[in-house]
C-alpha positions as CSV (number, residue, x, y, z in Angstrom):
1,X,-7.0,16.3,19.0
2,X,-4.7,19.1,17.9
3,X,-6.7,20.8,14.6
4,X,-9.7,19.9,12.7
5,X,-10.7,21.4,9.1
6,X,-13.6,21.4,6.8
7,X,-12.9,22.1,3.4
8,X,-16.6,22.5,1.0
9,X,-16.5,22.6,-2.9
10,X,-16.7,21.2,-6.6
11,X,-14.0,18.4,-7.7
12,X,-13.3,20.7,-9.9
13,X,-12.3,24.5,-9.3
14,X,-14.3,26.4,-11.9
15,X,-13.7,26.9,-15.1
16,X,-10.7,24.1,-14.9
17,X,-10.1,21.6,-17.6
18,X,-11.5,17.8,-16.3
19,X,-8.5,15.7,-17.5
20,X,-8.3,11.8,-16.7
21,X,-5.4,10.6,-14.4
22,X,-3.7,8.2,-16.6
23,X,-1.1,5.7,-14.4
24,X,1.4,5.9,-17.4
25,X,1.7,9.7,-17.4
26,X,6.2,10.1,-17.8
27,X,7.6,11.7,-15.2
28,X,9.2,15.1,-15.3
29,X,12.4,13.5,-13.4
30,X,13.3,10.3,-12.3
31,X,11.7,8.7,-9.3
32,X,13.3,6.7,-6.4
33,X,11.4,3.5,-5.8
34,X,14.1,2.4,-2.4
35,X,17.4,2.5,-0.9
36,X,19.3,0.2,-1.1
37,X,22.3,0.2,1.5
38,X,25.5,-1.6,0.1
39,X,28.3,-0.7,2.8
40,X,29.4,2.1,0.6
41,X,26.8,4.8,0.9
42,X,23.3,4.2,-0.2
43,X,22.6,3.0,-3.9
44,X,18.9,3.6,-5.2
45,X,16.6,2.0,-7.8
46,X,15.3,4.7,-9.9
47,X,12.5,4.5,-12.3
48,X,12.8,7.1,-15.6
49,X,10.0,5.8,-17.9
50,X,9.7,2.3,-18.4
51,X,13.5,2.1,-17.2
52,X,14.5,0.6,-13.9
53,X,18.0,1.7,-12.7
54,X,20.2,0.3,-9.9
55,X,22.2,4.2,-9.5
56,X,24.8,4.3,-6.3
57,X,25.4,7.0,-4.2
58,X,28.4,8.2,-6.7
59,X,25.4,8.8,-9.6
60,X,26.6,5.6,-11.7
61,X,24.8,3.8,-13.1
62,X,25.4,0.0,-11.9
63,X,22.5,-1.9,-14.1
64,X,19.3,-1.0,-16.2
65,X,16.2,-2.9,-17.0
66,X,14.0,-1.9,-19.8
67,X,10.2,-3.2,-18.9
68,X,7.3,-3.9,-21.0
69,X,5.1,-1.5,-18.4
70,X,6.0,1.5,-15.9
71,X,7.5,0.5,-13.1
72,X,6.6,2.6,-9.8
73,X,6.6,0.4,-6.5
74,X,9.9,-1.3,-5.8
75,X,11.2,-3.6,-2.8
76,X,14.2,-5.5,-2.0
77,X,14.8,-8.3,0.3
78,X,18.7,-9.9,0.7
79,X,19.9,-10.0,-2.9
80,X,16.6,-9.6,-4.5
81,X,14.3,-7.0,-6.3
82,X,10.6,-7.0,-6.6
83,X,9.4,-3.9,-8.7
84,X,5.6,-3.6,-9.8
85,X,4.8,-2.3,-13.2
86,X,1.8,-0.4,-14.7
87,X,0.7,-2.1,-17.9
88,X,1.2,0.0,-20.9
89,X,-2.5,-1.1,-22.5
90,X,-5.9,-1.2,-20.8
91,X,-7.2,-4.7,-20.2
92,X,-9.4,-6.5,-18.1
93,X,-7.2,-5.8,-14.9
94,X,-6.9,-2.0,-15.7
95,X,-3.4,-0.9,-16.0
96,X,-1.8,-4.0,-13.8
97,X,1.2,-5.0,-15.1
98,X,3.8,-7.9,-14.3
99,X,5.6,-8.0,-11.0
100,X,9.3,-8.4,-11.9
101,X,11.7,-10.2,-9.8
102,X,15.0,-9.1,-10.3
103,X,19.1,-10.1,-8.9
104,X,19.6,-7.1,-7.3
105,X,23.1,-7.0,-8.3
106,X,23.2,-7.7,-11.3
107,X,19.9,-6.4,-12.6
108,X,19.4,-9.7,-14.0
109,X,15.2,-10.7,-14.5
110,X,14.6,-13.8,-12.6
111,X,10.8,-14.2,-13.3
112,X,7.9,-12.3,-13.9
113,X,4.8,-12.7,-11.5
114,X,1.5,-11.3,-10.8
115,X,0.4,-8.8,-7.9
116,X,-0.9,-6.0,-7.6
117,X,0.5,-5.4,-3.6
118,X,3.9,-6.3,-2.7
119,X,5.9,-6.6,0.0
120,X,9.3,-8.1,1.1
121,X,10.1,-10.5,3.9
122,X,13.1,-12.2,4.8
123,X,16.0,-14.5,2.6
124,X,14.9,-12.8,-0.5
125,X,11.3,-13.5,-0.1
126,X,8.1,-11.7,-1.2
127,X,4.5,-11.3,-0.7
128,X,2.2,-10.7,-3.8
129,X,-1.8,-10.3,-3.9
130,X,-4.1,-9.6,-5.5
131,X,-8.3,-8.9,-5.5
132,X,-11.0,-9.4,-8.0
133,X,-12.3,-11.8,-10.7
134,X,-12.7,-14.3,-8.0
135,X,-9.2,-13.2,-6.8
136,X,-8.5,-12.4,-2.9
137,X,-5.3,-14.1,-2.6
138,X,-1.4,-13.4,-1.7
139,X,1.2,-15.4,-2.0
140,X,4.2,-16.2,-1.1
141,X,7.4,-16.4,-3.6
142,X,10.9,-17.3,-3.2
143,X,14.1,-15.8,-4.7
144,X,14.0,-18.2,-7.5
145,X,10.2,-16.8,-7.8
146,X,9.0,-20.1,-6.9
147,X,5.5,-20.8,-5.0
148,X,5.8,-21.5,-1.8
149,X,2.5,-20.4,0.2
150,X,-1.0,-19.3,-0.3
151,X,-3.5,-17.4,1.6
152,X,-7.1,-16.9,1.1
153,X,-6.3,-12.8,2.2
154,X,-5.7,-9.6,0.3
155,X,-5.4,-6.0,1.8
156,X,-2.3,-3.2,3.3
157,X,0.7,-5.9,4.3
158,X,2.4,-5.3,8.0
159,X,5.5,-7.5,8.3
160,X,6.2,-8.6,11.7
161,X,9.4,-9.1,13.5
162,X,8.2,-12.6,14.5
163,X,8.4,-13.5,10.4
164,X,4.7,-13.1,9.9
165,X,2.5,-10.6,8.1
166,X,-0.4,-9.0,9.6
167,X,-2.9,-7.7,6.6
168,X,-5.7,-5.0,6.9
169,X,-7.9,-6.9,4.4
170,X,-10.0,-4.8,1.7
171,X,-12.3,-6.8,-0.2
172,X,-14.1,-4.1,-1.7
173,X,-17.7,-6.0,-1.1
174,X,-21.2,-4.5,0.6
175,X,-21.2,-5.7,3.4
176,X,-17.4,-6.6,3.8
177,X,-15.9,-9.8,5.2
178,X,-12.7,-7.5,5.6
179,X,-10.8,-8.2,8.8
180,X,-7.3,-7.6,10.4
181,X,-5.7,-10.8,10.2
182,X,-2.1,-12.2,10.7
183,X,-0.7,-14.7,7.9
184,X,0.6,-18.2,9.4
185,X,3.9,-19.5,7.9
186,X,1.8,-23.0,7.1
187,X,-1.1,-21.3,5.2
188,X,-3.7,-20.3,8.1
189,X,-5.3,-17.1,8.9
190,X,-5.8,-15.9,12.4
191,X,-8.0,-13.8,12.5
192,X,-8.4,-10.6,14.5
193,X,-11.0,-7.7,14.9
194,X,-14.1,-7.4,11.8
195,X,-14.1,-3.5,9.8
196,X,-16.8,-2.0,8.4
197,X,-15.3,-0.3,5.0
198,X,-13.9,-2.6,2.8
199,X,-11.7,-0.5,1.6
200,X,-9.7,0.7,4.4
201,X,-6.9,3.2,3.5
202,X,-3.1,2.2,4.4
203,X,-2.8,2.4,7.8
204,X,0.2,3.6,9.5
205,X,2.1,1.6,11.9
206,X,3.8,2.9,15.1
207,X,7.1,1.8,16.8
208,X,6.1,-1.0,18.9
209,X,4.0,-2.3,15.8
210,X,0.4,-1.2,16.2
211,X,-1.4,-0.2,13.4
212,X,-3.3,2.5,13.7
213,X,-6.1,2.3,11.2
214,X,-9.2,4.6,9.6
215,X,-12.3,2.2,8.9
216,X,-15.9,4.0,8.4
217,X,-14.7,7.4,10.0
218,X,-13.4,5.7,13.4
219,X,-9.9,5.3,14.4
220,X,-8.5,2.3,15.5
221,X,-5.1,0.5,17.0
222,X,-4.4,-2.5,16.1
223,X,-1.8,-4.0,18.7
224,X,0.6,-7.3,17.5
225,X,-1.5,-9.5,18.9
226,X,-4.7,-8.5,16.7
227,X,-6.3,-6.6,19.7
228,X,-8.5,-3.6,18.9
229,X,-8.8,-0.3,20.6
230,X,-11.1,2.4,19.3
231,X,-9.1,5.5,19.2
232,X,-11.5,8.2,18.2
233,X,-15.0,8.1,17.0
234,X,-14.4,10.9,13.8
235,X,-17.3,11.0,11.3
236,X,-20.1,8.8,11.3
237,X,-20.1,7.1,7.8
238,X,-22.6,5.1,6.9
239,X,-22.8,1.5,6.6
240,X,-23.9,1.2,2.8
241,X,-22.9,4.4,1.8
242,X,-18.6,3.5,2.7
243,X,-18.0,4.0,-1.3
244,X,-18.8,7.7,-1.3
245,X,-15.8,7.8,1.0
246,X,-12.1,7.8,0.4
247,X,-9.2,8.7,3.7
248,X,-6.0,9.2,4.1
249,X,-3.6,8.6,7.1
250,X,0.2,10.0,7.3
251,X,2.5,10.2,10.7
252,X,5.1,13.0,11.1
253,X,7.0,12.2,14.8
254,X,4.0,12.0,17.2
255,X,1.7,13.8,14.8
256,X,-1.3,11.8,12.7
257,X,-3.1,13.5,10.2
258,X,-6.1,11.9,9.2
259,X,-8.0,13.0,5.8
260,X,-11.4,12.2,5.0
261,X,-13.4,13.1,1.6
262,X,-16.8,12.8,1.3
263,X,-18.7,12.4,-2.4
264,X,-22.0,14.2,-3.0
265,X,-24.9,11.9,-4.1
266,X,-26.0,14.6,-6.2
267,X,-25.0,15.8,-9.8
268,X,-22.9,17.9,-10.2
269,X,-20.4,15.9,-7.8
270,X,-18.6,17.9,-5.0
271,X,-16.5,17.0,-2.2
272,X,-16.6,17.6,1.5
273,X,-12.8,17.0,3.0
274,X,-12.6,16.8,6.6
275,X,-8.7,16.6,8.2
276,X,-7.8,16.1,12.1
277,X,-4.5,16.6,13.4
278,X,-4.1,14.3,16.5
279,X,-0.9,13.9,19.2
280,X,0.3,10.5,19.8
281,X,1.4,9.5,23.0
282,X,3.9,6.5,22.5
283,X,4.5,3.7,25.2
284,X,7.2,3.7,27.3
285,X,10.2,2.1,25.2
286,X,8.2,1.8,22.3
């Protein structure tokens, strides 16, 4: 361990305004959702609004979408475009909005979907899931946006090389089922190592494919083959009290920065945030 910090105070500095964090707040510029490599520089899809923009590397502009919601999370796989939208009215699922499958060279909208996590896989293939209302599901689509696979799974998605997806599951339950599991192309779940928190913050995942994980204050790795190795014991959260909790993980080079806020049970609410700076030392070849 390189650094550890301890910050102590109010949500709020004093005096400052509380405002609500609204998901459709515009923009002041234009956001890049991915890169899209074309042979001829790098073109981007860029979200401005509810606008969704194929740009290439020249600044033109080579298609634009207009959605019904916000679109900020995109992902491309071959000649396809997945882009997840925030819904531009409250409902019963918050702010979710449709999960558009686009061409991704001509812009055109193939079909719209439901998820609120995304990710691609291969021949223009994507993962959707979503929890709640009975919902803990993914599934798989294909570039037509057709069905093709379900799982009975929902977390942070880790594609593998091998063509399947490893998922750090949050269920958001007391106590949590949540597992790291590895999807099977014909609809089974392996199933790997049991967490405590049920919901786990988005891991990272080094080189050779672990994932390195925060569950209940400890630090895990996660290797490809689901085995689990207890990497540092950092703050002993307790078991019914995971929800007060919130972390963060984020990996510069061989340098893991792990955040972790803690929320008063008293009134008026304050935060304790706690940050460790670790080293990695990677495997040979990895």
């Amino acid at each position: 361990m390189l650094d550890h910090q301890l910050l102590d105070g109010p949500m709020w500095g004093e005096g400052e305004t509380r405002e609500a964090v609204r998901p459709l707040a515009q923009s002041a510029q234009p956001v890049v959702l991915a890169d899209v490599g074309d042979g001829d520089g790098d073109d981007r899809i860029v979200a401005d609004g509810q606008d969704l923009a194929r740009v290439g590397a020249d600044g033109r502009r080579r298609w634009r979408h207009h959605c019904a919601g916000k679109p900020h999370e995109a992902h491309v796989s071959a000649d396809r475009l997945l882009a997840l939208t925030y819904s531009l009215d409250y409902h019963a699922w918050g702010f979710l909005g449709p999960a558009l499958l686009f061409d991704l060279d001509s812009g055109r909208l193939i079909a719209q979907l439901r998820g609120e996590r995304g990710v691609a896989v291969n021949g223009g293939r994507f993962l959707l899931g979503l929890e709640g209302y009975d919902n803990f599901d993914t599934w798989l689509h294909d570039r037509d946006g057709n069905l093709l696979t379900t799982w009975r799974s929902y977390g942070h998605y880790v594609p593998d090389p091998d063509g399947t997806v490893r998922v750090v599951e949050c269920d958001r339950k007391l106590p949590t089922a949540s597992r790291v599991v590895r999807l099977l192309p014909d609809g089974a779940i392996e199933r790997g190592p049991q967490l405590s928190d049920p919901t786990v913050p988005s891991p990272v995942v080094l080189p050779d494919g672990t994932i390195v994980l925060l569950d209940a204050g400890v630090l895990h790795a996660v290797d490809p083959h689901l085995q689990d190795t207890v990497l540092a014991e950092l703050f002993p959260v307790p078991p019914r009290e995971t929800w007060r909790f919130s972390g963060e993980l984020s990996l510069t080079d061989d340098r893991l920065t792990v955040t972790l806020r803690e929320r008063s049970t008293e009134v008026p609410i304050s935060y304790v945030t706690r940050s460790w700076t670790l080293s990695l030392v990677f495997a040979e070849g990895a």
